[in-house]
C-alpha positions as CSV (number, residue, x, y, z in Angstrom):
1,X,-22.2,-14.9,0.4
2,X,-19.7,-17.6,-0.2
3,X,-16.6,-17.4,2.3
4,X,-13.0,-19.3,1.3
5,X,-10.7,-19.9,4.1
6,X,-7.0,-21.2,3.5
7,X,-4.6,-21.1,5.8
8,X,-1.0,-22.3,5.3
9,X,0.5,-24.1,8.1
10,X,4.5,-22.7,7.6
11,X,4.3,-19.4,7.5
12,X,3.2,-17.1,10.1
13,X,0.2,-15.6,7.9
14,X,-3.8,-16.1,7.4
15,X,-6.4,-15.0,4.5
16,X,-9.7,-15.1,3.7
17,X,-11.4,-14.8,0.6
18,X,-15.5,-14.0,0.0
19,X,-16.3,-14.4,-3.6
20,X,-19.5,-13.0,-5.2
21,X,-20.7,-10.1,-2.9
22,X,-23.4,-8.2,-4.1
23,X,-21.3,-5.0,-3.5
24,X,-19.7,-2.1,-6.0
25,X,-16.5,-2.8,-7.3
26,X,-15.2,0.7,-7.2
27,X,-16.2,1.0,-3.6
28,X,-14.4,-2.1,-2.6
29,X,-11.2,-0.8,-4.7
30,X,-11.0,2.6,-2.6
31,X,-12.1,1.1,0.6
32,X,-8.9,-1.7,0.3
33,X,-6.3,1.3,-0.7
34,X,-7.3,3.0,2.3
35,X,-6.6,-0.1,4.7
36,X,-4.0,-2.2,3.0
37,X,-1.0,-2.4,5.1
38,X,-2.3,-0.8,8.4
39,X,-3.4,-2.8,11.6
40,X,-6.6,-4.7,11.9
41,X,-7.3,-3.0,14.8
42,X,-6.9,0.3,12.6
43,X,-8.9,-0.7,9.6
44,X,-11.9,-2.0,11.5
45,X,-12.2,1.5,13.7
46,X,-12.0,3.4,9.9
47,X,-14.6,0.5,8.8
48,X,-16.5,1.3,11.9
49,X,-16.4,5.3,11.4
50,X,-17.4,4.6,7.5
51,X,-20.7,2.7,8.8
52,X,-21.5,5.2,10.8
53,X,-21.0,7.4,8.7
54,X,-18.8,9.2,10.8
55,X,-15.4,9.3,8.0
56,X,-15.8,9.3,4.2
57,X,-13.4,6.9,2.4
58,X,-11.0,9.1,0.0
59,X,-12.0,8.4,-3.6
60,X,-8.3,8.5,-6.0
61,X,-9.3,6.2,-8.4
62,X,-12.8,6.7,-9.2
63,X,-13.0,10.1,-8.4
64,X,-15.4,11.2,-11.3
65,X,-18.5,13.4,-10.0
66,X,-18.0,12.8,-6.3
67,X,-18.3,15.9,-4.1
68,X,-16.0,17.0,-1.8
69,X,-15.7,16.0,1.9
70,X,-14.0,17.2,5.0
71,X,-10.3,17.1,5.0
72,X,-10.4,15.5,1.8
73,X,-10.9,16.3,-2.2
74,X,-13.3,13.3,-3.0
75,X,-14.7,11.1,-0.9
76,X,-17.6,8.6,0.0
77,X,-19.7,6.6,2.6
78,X,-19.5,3.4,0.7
79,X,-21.4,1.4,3.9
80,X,-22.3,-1.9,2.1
81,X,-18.8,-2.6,1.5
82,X,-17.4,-1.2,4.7
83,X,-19.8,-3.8,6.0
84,X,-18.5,-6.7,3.9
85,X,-15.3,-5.7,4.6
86,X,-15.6,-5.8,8.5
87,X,-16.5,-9.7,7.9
88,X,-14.2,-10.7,6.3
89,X,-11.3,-8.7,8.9
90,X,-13.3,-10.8,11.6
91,X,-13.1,-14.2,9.5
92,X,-9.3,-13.9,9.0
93,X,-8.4,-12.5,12.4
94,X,-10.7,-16.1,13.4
95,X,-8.0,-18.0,11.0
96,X,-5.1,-16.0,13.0
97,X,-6.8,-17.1,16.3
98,X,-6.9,-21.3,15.1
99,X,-3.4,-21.0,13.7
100,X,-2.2,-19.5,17.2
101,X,-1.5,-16.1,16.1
102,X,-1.9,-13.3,17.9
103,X,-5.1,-11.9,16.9
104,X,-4.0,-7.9,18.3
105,X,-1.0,-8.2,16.6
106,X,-1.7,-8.7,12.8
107,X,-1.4,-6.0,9.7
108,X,-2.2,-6.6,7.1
109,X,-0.3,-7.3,4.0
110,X,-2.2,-7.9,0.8
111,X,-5.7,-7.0,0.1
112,X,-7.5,-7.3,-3.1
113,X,-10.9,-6.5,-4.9
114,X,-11.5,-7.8,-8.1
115,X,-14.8,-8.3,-10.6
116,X,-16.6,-11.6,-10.1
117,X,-18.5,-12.9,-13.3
118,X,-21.7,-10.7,-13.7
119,X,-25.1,-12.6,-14.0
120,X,-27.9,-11.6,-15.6
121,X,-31.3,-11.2,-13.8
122,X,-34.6,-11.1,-14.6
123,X,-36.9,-12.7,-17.3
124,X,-38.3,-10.0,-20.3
125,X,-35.7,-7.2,-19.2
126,X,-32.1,-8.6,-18.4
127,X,-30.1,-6.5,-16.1
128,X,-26.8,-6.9,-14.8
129,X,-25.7,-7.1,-11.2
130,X,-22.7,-5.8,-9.0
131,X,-20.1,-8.6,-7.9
132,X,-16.9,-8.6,-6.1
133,X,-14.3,-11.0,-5.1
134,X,-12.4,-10.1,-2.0
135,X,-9.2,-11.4,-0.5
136,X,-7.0,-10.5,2.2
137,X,-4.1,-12.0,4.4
138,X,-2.8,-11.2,7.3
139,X,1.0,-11.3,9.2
140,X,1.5,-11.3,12.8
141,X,3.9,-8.8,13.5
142,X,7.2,-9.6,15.3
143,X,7.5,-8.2,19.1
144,X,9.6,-5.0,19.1
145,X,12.4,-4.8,21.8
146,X,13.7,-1.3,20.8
147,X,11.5,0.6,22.6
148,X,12.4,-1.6,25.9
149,X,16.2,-0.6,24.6
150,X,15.2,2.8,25.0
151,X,13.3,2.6,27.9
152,X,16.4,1.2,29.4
153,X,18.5,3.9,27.9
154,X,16.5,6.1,28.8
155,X,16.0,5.3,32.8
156,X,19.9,5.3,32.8
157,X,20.3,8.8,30.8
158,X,17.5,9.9,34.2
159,X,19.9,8.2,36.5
160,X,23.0,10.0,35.3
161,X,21.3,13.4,35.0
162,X,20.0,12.9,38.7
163,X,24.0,12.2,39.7
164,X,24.9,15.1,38.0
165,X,22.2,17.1,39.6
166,X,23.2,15.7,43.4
167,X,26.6,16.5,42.1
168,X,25.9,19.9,41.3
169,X,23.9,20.0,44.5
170,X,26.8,18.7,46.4
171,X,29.6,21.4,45.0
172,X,27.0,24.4,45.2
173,X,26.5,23.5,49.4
174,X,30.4,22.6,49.7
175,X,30.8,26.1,47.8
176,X,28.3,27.9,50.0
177,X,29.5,26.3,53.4
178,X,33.4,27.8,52.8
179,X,32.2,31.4,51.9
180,X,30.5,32.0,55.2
């Protein structure tokens, strides 16, 4: 397996590329539409489930002949791939880590299979063998302050409702100390 690492110094992003796996094509195709723009946090517990052969990957594309699986039309446990891809998620989440991004906090962004050239093996009978290229970045994702917003908004919208209530509280005891 031969691993490519670039990393760009101005933006906020990483990739990785592995060139001439010895995996299917139409594996890796489904397997990178079913984690492209989700955290890779998210895609290596799918990955994970897919070795384990605990969630089939959904089969759109190259659906021809593939049988039915739970909560899905067609779908696979392509686990050579899955494996391949978890390597290459660990290499670029290690190019996050040297450029000082924040490995937990990365989706990512673009994520590509495509057909390496295809040797021929063997001496009297020739026979073709499965390549792939793969290549993914990364993006670290900005820190969110709207949901501190809300919390704050929220913890006031509590405070107010609690005034009311003593409020309330306060006209219901004033009300029942002048009828007795």
């Amino acid at each position: 397996m031969k691993t490519n690492n670039s990393i760009s110094v101005t933006e906020p992003t990483a990739k990785a590329k592995s060139t001439d796996l010895s995996v299917s094509f139409k594996h890796s195709v489904e397997i990178s539409k079913a984690i492209r723009y989700k955290n890779t946090n998210a895609a290596r517990q799918i990955l994970q489930n897919v070795v384990d052969m605990k969630r089939a990957i959904p089969f759109k594309t190259y659906k021809q002949n593939v049988a039915h699986k739970r909560t899905m039309m067609a779908g696979r446990y392509p686990e050579k791939a899955a494996r391949a891809f978890l390597r290459l998620i660990n290499s670029v989440e290690a190019n996050a880590q040297f450029k000082g991004l924040n490995a937990s906090n990365l989706k990512i962004t673009r994520l590509m299979a495509n057909l390496a050239p295809i040797p021929f093996t063997g001496k009297r009978f020739r026979t073709s063998t499965k390549r792939t290229n793969l290549e993914i970045e990364v993006t670290e994702l900005a820190e969110k302050k709207n949901p501190e917003r809300k919390a704050k908004s929220k913890t006031a919208e509590l405070k107010t409702a609690n005034q009311e209530g003593k409020i309330k509280k306060n006209k219901s005891e004033s009300s029942g100390e002048k009828s007795p």
